[in-house]
N, C-alpha and C positions, 0 to 999 in steps of 0.2 A: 088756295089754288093760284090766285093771281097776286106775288108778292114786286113789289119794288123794290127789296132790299136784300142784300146778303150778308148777313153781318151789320159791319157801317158803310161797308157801300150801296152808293143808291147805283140800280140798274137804267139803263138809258131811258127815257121816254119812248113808250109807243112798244117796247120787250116784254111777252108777259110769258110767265112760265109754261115749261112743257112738262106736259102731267102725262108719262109713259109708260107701257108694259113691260119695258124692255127694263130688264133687271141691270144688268153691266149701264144701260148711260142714267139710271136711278140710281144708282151707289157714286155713280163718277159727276153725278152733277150738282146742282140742278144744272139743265139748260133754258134759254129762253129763246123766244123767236118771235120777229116780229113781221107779218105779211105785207109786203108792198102792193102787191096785184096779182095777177092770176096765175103769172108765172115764175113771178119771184119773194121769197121770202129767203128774210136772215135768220141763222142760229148767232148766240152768244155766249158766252160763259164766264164767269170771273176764277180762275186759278184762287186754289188757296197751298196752305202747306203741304196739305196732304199729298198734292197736284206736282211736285218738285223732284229734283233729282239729286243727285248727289253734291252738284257745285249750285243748288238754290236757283236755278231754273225750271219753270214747266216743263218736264217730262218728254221727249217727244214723242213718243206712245200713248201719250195723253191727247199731244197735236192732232197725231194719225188719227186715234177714238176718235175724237171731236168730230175733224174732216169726215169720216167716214159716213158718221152720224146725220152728218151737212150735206153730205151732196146727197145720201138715202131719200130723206127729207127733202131736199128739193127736187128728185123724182116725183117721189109721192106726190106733193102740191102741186107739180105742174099736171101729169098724168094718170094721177089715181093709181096707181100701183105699186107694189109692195115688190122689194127684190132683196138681193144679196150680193155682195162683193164679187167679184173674179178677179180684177187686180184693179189696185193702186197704187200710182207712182209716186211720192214724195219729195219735196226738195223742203228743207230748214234754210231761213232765208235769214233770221234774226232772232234773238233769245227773248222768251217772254217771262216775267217773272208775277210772281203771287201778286195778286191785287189788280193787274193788268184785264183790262176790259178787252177780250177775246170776241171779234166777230168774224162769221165763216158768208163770206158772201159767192155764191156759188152758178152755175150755167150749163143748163141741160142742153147738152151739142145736138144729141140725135137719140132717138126713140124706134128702133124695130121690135117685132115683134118679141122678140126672147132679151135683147142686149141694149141695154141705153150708154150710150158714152155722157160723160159729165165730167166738169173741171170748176177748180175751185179756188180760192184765196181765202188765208186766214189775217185777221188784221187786226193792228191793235192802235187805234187812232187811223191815220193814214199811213201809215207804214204795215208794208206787206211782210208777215213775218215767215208765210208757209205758204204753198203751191202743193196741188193733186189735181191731178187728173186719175179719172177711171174709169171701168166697164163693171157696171152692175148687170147681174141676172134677172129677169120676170119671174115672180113667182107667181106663180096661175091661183086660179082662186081654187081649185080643187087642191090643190098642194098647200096651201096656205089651211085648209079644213085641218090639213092631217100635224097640222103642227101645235106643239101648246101656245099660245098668247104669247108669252116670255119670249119663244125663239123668233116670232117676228117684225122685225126690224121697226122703230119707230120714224 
């Protein structure tokens, strides 16, 4: 459950992995996250080959997963609630390449009852490589009953 390595790389101090239902970021990871306080926690990821494109950069449909994944996540931790996408804006800021220690440091703007707005940075060191902002959906806890495990967002 709680690894420090992938491969031969060691994961940062204080990253312990994310053990999830969600089948798409279980095949696309591992990820890991490490909780700061109450209302902020990081995701991370290390890119491998699989993770690349055609000119040997991460993907950026890969970026986008990640981020999506990250700012869901940082709903959740701050608000206890479970949602879904409505949009995400994207900017590619800089190329990330296999081995590149991937962290999503993320900021929940505002919380209503149906729509949370959230925005986020991907980074790898200090250098900002990707930018999203977005609006996620609430999903209710009676809505959440009628769905399998897999379709809800980790």
């Amino acid at each position: 459950m709680k690894k420090n390595t992938v491969g031969s790389h060691q994961i940062p101090k204080g990253f312990v992995e994310v053990t999830s239902h969600a089948a798409f970021a279980t095949r696309n990871g591992p990820y890991f996250e490490k909780i700061i306080d109450e209302e902020t926690v990081i995701r991370g990821f290390l890119p491998d080959e699989r993770h690349l494109n055609g000119v040997n950069y991460v993907h950026g449909g890969m970026l986008m997963s990640f981020a999506d994944s990250a700012l869901a996540r940082a709903i959740h931790h701050r608000h206890h609630i479970r949602c879904v996408t409505i949009k995400m804006n994207s900017e590619f800021l800089s190329p990330v390449r296999a081995g590149d220690w991937v962290e999503a440091h993320t900021e929940v703007i505002r919380n209503t009852r149906s729509i949370t707005f959230v925005r986020g940075e991907l980074r790898v060191g200090k250098r900002i490589v990707f930018k999203a902002d977005a609006l996620f959906h609430t999903i209710k806890a009676e809505q959440q009953r009628k769905l399998p495990i897999s379709a809800v967002p980790a």
